[in-house]
py3Dmol code that shows the C-alpha trace and the ligand (Angstrom):
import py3Dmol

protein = """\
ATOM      1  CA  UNK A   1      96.668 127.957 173.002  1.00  0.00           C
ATOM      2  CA  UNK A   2      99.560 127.836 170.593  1.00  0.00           C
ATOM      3  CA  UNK A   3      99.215 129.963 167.320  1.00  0.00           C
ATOM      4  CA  UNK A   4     101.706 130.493 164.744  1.00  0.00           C
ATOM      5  CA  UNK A   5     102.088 133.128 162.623  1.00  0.00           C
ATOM      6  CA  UNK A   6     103.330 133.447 158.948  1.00  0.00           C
ATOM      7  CA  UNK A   7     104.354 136.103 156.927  1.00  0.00           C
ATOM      8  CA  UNK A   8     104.001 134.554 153.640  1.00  0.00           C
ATOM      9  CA  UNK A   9     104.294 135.523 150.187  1.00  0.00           C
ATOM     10  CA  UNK A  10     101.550 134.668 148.155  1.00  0.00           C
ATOM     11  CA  UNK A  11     102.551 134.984 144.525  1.00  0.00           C
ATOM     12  CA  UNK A  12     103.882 131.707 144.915  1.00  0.00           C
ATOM     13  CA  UNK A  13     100.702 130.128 145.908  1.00  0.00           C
ATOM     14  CA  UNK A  14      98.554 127.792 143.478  1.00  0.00           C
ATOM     15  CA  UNK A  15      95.035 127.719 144.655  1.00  0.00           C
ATOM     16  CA  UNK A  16      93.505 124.451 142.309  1.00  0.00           C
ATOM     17  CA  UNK A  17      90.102 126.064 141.195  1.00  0.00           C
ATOM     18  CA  UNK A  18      88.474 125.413 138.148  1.00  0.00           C
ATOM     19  CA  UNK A  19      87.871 128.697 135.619  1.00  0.00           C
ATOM     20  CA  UNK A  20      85.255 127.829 133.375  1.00  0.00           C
ATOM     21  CA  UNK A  21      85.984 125.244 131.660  1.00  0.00           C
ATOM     22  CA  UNK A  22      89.698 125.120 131.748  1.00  0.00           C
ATOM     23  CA  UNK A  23      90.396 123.658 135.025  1.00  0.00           C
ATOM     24  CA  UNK A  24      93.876 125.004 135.218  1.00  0.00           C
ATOM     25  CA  UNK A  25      93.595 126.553 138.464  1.00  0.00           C
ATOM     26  CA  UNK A  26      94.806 129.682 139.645  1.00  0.00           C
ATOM     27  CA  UNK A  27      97.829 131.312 140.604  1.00  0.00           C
ATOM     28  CA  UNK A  28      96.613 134.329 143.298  1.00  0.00           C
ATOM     29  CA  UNK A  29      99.137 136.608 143.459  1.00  0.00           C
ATOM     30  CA  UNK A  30      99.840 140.035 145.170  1.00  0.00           C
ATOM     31  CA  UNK A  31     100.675 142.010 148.452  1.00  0.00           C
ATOM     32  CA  UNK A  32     101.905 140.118 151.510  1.00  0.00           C
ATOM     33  CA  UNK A  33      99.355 137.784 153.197  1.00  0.00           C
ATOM     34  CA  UNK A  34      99.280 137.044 156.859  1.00  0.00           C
ATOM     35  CA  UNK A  35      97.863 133.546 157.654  1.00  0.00           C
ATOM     36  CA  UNK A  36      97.213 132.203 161.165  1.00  0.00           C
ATOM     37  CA  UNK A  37      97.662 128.828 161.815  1.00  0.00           C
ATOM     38  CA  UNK A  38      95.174 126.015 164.117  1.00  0.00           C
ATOM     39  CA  UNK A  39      95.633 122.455 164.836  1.00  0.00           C
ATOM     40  CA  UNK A  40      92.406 120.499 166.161  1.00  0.00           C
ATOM     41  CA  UNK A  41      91.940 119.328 169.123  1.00  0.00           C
ATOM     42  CA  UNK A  42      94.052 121.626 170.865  1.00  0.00           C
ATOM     43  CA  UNK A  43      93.684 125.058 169.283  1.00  0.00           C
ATOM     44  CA  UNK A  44      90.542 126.880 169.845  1.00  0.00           C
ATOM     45  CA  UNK A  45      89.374 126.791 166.674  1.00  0.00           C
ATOM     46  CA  UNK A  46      85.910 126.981 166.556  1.00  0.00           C
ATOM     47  CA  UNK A  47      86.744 130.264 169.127  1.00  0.00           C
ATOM     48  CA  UNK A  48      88.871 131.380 166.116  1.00  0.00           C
ATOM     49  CA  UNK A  49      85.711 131.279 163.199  1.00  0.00           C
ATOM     50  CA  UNK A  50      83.670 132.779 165.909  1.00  0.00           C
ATOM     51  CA  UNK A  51      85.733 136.006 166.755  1.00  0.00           C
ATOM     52  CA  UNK A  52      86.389 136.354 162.787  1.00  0.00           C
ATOM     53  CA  UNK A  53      82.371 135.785 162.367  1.00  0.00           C
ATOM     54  CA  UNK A  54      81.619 138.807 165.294  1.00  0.00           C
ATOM     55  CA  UNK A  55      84.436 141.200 163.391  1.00  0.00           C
ATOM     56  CA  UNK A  56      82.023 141.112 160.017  1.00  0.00           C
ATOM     57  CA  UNK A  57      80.888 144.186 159.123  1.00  0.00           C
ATOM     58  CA  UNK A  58      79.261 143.353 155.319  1.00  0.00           C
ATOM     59  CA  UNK A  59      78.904 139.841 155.006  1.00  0.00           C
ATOM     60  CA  UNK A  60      80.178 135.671 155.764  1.00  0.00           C
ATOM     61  CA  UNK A  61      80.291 133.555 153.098  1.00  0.00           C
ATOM     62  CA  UNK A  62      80.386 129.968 154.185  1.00  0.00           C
ATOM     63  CA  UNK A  63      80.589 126.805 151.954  1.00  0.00           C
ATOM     64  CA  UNK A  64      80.953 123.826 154.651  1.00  0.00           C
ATOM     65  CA  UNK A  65      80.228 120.453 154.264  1.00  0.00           C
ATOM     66  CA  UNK A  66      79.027 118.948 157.990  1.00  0.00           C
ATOM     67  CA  UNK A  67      78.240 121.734 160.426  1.00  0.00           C
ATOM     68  CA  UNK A  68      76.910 120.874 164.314  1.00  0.00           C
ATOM     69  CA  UNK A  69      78.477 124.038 165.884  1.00  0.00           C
ATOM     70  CA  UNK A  70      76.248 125.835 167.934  1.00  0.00           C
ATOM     71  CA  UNK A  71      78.271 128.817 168.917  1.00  0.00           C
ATOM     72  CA  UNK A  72      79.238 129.034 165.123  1.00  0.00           C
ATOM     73  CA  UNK A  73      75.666 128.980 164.464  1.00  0.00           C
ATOM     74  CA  UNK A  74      74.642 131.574 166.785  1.00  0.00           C
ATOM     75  CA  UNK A  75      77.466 133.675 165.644  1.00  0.00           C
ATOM     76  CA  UNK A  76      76.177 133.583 162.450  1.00  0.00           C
ATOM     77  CA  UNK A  77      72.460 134.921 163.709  1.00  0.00           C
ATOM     78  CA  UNK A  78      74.207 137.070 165.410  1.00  0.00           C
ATOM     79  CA  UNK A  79      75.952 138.914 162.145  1.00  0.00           C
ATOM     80  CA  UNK A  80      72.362 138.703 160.328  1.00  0.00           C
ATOM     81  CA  UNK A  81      71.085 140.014 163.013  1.00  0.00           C
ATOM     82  CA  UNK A  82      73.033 143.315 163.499  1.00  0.00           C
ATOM     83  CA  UNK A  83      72.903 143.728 158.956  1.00  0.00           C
ATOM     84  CA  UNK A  84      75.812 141.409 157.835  1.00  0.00           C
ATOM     85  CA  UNK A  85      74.879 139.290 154.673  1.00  0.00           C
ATOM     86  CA  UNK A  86      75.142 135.704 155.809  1.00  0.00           C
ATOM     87  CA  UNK A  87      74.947 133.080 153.269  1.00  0.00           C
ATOM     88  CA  UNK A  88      75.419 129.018 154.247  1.00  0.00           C
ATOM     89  CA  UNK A  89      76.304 126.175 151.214  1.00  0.00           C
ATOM     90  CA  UNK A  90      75.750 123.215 152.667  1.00  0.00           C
ATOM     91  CA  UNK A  91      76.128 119.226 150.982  1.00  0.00           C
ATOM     92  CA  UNK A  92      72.796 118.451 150.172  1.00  0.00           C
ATOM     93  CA  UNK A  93      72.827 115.390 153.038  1.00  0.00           C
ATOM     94  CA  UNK A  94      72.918 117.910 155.902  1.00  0.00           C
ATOM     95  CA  UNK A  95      69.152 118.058 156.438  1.00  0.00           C
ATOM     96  CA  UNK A  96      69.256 114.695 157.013  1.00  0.00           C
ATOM     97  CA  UNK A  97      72.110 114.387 159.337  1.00  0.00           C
ATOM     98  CA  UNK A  98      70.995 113.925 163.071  1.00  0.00           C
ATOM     99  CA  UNK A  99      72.620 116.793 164.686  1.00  0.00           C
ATOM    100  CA  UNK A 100      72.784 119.134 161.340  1.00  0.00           C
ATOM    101  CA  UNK A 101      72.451 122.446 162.314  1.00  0.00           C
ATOM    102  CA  UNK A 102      71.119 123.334 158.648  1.00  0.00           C
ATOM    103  CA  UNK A 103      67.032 122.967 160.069  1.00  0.00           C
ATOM    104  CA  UNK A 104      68.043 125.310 163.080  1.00  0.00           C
ATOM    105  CA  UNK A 105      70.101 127.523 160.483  1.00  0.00           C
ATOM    106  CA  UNK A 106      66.764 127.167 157.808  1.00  0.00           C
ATOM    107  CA  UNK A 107      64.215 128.207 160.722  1.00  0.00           C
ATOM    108  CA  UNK A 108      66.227 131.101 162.125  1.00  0.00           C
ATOM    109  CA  UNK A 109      65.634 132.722 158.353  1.00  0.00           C
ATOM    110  CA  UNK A 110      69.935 132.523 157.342  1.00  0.00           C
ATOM    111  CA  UNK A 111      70.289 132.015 153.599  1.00  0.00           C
ATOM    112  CA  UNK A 112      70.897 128.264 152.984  1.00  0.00           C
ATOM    113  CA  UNK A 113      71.521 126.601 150.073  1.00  0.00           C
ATOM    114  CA  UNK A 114      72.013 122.850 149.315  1.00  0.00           C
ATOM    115  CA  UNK A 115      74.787 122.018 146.857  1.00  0.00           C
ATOM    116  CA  UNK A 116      75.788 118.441 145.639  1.00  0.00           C
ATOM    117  CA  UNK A 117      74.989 116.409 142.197  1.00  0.00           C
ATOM    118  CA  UNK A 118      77.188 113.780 141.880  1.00  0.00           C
ATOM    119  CA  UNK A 119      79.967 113.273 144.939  1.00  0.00           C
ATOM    120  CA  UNK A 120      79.862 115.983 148.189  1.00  0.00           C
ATOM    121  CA  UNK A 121      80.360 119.455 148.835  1.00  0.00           C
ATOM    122  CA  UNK A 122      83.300 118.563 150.705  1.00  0.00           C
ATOM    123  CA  UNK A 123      84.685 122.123 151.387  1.00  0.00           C
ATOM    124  CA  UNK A 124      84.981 123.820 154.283  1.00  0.00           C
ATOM    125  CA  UNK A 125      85.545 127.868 154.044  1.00  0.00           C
ATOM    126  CA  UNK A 126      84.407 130.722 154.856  1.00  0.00           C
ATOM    127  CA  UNK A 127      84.956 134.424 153.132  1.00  0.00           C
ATOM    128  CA  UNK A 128      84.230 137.371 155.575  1.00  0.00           C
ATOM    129  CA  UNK A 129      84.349 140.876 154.091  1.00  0.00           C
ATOM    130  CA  UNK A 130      86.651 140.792 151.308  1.00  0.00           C
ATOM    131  CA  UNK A 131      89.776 140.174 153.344  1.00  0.00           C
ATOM    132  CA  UNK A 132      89.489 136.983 155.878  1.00  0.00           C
ATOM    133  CA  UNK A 133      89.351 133.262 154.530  1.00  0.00           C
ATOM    134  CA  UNK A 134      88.942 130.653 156.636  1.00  0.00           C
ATOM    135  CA  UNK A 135      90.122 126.922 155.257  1.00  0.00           C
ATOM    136  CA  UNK A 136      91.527 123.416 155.947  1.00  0.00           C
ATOM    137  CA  UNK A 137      90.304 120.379 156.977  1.00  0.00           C
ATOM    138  CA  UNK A 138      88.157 121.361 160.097  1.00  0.00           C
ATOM    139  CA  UNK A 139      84.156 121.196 159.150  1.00  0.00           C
ATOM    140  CA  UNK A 140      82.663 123.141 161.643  1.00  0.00           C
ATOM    141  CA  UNK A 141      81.414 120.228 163.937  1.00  0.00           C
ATOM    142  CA  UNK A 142      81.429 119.930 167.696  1.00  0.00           C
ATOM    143  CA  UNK A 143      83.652 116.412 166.721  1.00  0.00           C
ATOM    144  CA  UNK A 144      86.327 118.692 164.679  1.00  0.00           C
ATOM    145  CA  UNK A 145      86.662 120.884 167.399  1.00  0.00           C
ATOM    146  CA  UNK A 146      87.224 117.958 170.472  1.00  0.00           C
ATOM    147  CA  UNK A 147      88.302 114.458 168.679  1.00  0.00           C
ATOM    148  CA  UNK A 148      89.299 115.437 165.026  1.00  0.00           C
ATOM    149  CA  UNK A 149      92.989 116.072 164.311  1.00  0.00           C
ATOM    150  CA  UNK A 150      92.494 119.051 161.656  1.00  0.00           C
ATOM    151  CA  UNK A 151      93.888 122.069 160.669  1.00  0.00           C
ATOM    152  CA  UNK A 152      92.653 125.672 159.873  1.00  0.00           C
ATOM    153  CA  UNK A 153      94.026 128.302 158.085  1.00  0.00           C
ATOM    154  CA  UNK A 154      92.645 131.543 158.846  1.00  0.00           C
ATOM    155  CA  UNK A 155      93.971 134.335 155.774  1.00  0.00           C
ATOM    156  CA  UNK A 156      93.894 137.665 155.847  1.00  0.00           C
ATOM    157  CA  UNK A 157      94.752 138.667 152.146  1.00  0.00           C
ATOM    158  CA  UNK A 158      92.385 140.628 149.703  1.00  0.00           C
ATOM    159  CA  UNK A 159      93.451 138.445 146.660  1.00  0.00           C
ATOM    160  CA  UNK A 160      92.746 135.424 148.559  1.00  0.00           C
ATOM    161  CA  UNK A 161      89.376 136.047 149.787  1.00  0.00           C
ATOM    162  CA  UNK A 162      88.497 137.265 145.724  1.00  0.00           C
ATOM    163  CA  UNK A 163      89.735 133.913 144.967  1.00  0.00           C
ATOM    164  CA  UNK A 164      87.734 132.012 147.238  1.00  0.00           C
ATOM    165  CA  UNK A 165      84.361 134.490 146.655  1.00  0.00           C
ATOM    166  CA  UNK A 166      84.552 133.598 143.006  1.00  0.00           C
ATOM    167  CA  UNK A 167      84.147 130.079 143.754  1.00  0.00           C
ATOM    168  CA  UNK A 168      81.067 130.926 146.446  1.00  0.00           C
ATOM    169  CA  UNK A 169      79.062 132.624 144.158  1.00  0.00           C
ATOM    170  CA  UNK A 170      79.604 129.883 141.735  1.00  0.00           C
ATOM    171  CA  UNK A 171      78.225 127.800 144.567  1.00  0.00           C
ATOM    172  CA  UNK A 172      75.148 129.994 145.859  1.00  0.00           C
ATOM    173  CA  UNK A 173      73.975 130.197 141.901  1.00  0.00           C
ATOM    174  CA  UNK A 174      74.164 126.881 140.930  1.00  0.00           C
ATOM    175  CA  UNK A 175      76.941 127.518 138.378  1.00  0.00           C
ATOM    176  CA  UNK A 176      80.029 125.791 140.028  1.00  0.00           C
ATOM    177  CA  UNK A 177      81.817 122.360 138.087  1.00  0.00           C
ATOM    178  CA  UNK A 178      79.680 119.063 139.408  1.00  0.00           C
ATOM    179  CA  UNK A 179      81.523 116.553 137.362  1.00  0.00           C
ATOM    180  CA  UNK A 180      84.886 116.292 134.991  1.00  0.00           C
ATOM    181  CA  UNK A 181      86.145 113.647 133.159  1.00  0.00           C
ATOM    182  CA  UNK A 182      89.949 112.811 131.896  1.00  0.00           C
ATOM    183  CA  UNK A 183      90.814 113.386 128.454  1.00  0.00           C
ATOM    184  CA  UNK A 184      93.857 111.417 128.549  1.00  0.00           C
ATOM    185  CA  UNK A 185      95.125 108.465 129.404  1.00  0.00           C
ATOM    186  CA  UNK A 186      97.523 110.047 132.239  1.00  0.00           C
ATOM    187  CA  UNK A 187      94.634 110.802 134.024  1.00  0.00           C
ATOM    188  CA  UNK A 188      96.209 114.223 134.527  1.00  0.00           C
ATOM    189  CA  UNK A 189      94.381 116.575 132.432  1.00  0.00           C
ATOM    190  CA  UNK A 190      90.318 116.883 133.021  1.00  0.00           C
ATOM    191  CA  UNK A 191      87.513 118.435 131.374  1.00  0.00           C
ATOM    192  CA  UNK A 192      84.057 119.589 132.951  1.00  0.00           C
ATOM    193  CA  UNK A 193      80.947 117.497 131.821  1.00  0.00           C
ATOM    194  CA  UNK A 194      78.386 118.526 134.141  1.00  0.00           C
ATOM    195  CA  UNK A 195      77.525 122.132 135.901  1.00  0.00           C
ATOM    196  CA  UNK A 196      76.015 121.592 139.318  1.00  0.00           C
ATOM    197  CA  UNK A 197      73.139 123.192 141.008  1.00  0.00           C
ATOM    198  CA  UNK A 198      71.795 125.065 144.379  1.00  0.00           C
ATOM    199  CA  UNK A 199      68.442 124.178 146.212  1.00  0.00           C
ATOM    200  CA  UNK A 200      66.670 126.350 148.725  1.00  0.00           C
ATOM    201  CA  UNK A 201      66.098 124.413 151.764  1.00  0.00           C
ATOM    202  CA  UNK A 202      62.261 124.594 150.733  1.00  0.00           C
ATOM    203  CA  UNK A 203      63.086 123.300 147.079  1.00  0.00           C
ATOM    204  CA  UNK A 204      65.259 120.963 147.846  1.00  0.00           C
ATOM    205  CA  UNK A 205      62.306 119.565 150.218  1.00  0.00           C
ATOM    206  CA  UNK A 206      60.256 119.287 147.793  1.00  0.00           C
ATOM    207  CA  UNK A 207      61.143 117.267 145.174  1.00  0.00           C
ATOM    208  CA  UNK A 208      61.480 113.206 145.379  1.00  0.00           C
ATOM    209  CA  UNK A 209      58.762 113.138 148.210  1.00  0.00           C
ATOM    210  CA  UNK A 210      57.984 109.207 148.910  1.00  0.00           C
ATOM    211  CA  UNK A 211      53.953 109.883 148.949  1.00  0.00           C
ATOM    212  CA  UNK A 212      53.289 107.828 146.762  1.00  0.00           C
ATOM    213  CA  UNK A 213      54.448 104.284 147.740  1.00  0.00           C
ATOM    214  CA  UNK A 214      52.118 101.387 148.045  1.00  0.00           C
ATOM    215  CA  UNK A 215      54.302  99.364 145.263  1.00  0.00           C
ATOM    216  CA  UNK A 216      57.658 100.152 147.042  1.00  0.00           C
ATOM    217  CA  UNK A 217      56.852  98.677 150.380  1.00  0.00           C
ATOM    218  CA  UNK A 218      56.069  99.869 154.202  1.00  0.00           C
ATOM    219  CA  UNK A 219      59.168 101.253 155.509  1.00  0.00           C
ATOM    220  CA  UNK A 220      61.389 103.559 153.743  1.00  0.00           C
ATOM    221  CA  UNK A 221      65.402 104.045 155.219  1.00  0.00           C
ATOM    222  CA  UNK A 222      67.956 106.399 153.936  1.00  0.00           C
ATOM    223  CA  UNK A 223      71.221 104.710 152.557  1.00  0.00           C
ATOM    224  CA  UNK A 224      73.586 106.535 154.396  1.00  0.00           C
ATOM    225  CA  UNK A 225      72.327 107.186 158.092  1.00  0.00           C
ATOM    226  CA  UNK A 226      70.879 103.813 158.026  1.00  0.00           C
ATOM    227  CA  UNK A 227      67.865 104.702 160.127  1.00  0.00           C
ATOM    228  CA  UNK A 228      64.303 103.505 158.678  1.00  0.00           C
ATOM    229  CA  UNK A 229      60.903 105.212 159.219  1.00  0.00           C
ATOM    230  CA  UNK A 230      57.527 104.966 158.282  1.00  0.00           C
ATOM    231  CA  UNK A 231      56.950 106.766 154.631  1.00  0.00           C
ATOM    232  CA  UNK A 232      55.065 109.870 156.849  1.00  0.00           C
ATOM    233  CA  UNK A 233      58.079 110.578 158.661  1.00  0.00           C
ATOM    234  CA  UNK A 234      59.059 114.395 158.261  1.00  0.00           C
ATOM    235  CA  UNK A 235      62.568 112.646 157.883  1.00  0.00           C
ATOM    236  CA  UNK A 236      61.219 110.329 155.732  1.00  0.00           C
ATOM    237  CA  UNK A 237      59.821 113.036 153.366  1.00  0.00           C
ATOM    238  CA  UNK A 238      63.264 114.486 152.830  1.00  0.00           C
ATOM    239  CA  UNK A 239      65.023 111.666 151.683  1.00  0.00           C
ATOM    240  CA  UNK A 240      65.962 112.022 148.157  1.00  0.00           C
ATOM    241  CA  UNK A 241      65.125 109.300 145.295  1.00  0.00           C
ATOM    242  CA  UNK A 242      68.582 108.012 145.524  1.00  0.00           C
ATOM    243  CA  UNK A 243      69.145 107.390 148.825  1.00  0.00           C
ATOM    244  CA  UNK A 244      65.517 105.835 149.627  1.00  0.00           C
ATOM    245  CA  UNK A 245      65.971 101.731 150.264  1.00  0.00           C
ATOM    246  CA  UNK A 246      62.393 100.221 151.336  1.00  0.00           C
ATOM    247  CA  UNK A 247      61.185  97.642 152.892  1.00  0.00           C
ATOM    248  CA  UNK A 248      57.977  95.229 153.491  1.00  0.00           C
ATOM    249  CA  UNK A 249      58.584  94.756 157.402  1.00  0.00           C
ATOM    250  CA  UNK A 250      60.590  95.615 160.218  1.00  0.00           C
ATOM    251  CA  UNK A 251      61.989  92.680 160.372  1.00  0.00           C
ATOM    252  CA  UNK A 252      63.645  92.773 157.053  1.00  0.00           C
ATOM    253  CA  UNK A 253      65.164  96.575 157.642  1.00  0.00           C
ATOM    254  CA  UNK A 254      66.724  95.744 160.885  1.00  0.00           C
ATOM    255  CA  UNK A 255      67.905  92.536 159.282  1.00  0.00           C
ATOM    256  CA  UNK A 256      69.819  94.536 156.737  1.00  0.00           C
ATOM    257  CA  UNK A 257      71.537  96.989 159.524  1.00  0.00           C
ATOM    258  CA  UNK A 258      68.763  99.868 159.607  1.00  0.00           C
ATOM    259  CA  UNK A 259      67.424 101.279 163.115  1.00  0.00           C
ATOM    260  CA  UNK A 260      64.370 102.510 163.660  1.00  0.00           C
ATOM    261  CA  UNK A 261      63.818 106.344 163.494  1.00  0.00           C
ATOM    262  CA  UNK A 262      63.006 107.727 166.845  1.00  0.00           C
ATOM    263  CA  UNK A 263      60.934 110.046 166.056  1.00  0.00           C
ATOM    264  CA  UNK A 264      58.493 107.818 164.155  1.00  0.00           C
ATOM    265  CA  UNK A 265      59.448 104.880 166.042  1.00  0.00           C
ATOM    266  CA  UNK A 266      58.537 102.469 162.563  1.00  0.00           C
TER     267      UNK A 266
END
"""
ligand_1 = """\
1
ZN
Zn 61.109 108.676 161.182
"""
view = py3Dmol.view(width=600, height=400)
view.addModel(protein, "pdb")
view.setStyle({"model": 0}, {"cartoon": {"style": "trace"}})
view.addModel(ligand_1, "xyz")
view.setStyle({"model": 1}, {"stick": {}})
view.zoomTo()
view.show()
């Protein structure tokens, strides 16, 4: 496996966050960082989150967008499970994803929270004990790790990992920028409109059930996975309002480009 290693200084380095409402960004600066370098497919990357997950000692911090790993996952049980505090962001959508490990995640009892108003929680890192950060463009998926060309930056620098904290706890209450708008006509210079917001697993459930839907029609699919299923479905019932498109037959769902669920085989 080929790793590279950088000594880097960081006071040079511009992390883009938003502070408050002044989306300037910030400029991290401090002692010398040393960052570790992964290409996907052919570095071991999902090895890499794994060993840095089994060296926590107080607690992970992960805000990913699309996570399938299984060994990730069971590292992460793993941490809980011998005291670390392990806390999981997700995008809202991952419930409904096929091979999501947010359910798994949910039912072993880790700390889950669904994030995502308007557009996705696209990131992907991770923030292990005030000195590792994990980052780039690999979600932790079984596809990032084997097809996906992607990178990962793994960063071992205290100022760093404060950064990227900030912006999880931002996350895990809810209080993180969901929407800006331009204020001029550049289209350089942006101002924050909207805060966001973070749902339990069990909340997040919850709300927008489809139980009440005689008037809508027989068959209810979700937008994006494009799968249909009778309104009774435990999928069915997590759909939110937005991404529910219903129909009056089978016929007329498949017609559109919708599969049947197999689980309630509509
Ligand atoms: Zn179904």
């Amino acid at each position: 496996m080929k790793r590279i290693f950088l000594m880097i200084l960081i006071s040079s380095l511009v992390c883009v966050f938003p502070v408050g409402s002044l989306i300037c960004g910030q400029t991290v600066s401090g002692s010398t960082c040393q960052v570790r370098v992964l290409f996907s497919p052919q570095d071991n990357c999902a090895r890499e989150i794994v060993s840095q997950i089994d060296k926590a000692k107080n607690y992970v911090y992960a805000a990913v967008y699309y996570f399938t790993s299984r060994p990730i996952a069971y590292a992460l049980i793993k941490a809980r499970d011998r005291g670390v505090d392990v806390k999981v962001c997700l995008d809202k959508e991952q419930p409904t994803y096929e091979y999501s490990k947010s359910r798994f995640l949910q039912n072993q009892g880790i700390n889950i929270r669904l994030i995502g108003d308007s557009g996705i929680m696209h990131n992907k890192f991770c923030v292990i004990d005030d000195h590792i950060t994990i980052t780039g463009s690999y979600n932790w998926t079984v596809r990032a790790d084997l097809e996906n060309d992607e990178n990962l930056l793994v960063i071992e620098s205290q100022e760093i990992a404060k950064t990227y904290k900030e912006q999880f706890n931002k996350f895990w209450s809810g209080t993180h920028v969901d929407t800006c708008v331009y204020k001029d006509k550049d289209r350089l210079v942006k101002r924050a409109v909207k805060v966001g917001s973070a749902l339990s697993c069990d909340e997040y459930f919850d709300k927008d059930k489809p139980d009440e839907h005689p008037d809508k029609g027989k068959y209810v699919g979700h937008k994006n996975s494009k799968k249909f299923h009778y309104p009774e479905c435990r999928w069915a019932k997590k759909m939110n309002k937005e991404n529910q498109v219903w129909f009056n037959s089978q016929k007329e769902a498949i017609d559109k480009g919708y599969v049947p669920c197999k689980v309630c085989n509509p």
